[in-house]
C-alpha positions as CSV (number, residue, x, y, z in Angstrom):
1,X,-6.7,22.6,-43.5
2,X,-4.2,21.9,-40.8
3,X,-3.5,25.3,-38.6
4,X,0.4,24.7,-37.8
5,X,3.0,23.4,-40.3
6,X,4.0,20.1,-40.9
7,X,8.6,19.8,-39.8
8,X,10.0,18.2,-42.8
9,X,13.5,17.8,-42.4
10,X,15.7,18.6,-45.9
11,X,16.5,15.4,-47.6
12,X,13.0,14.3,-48.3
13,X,12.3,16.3,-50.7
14,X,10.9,16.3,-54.1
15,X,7.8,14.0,-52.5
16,X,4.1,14.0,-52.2
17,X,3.8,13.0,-48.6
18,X,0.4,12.5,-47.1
19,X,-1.1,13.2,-44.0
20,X,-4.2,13.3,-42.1
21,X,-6.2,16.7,-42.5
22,X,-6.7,16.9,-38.5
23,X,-4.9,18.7,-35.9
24,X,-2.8,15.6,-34.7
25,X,-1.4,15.9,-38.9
26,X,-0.6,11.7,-38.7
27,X,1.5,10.9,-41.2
28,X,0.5,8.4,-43.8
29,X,2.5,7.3,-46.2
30,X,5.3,9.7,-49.4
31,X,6.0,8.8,-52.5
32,X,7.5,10.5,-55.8
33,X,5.0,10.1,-57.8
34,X,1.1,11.5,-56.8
35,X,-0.3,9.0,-58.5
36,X,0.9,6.1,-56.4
37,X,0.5,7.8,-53.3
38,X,-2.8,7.9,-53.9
39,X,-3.1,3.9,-54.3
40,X,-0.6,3.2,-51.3
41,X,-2.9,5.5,-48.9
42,X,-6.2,3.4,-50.5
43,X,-4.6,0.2,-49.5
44,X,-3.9,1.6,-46.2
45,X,-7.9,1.9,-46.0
46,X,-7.6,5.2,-45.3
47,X,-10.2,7.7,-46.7
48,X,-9.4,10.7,-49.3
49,X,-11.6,12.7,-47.3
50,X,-9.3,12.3,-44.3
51,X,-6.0,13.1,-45.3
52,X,-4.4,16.4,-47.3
53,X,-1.6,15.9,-50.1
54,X,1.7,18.3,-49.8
55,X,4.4,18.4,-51.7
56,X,7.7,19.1,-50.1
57,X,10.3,20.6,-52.5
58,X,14.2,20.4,-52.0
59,X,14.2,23.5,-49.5
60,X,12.2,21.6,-47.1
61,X,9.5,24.0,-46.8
62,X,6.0,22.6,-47.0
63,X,3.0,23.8,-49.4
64,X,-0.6,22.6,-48.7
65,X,-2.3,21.9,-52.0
């Protein structure tokens, strides 16, 4: 899991935002709706293995799931 938080500013919220689980945390691609995510980070080629999935509510903090 990655040791320091991700910064996400208030205003993109309510998104599943992924990222890549190492320390540079390299953002990939958000979307409202998990499911998609997921197939817009396959196309990208990247692997599920590589990358966590957060959800960002409205306050801007940031949960690792």
């Amino acid at each position: 899991m990655l040791s320091t938080p991700i910064d996400i500013k208030p205003g993109k919220s309510n998104k599943w935002v992924a990222i890549t689980a190492d320390k540079n945390s390299k953002f990939i691609a958000e979307h409202k709706d998990p499911n998609t995510l997921v197939k817009m980070v396959e196309k990208k080629g990247v692997d599920h293995t590589q990358f966590a999935t957060m959800f960002v509510p409205a306050k801007g903090t940031t949960y690792i799931l």
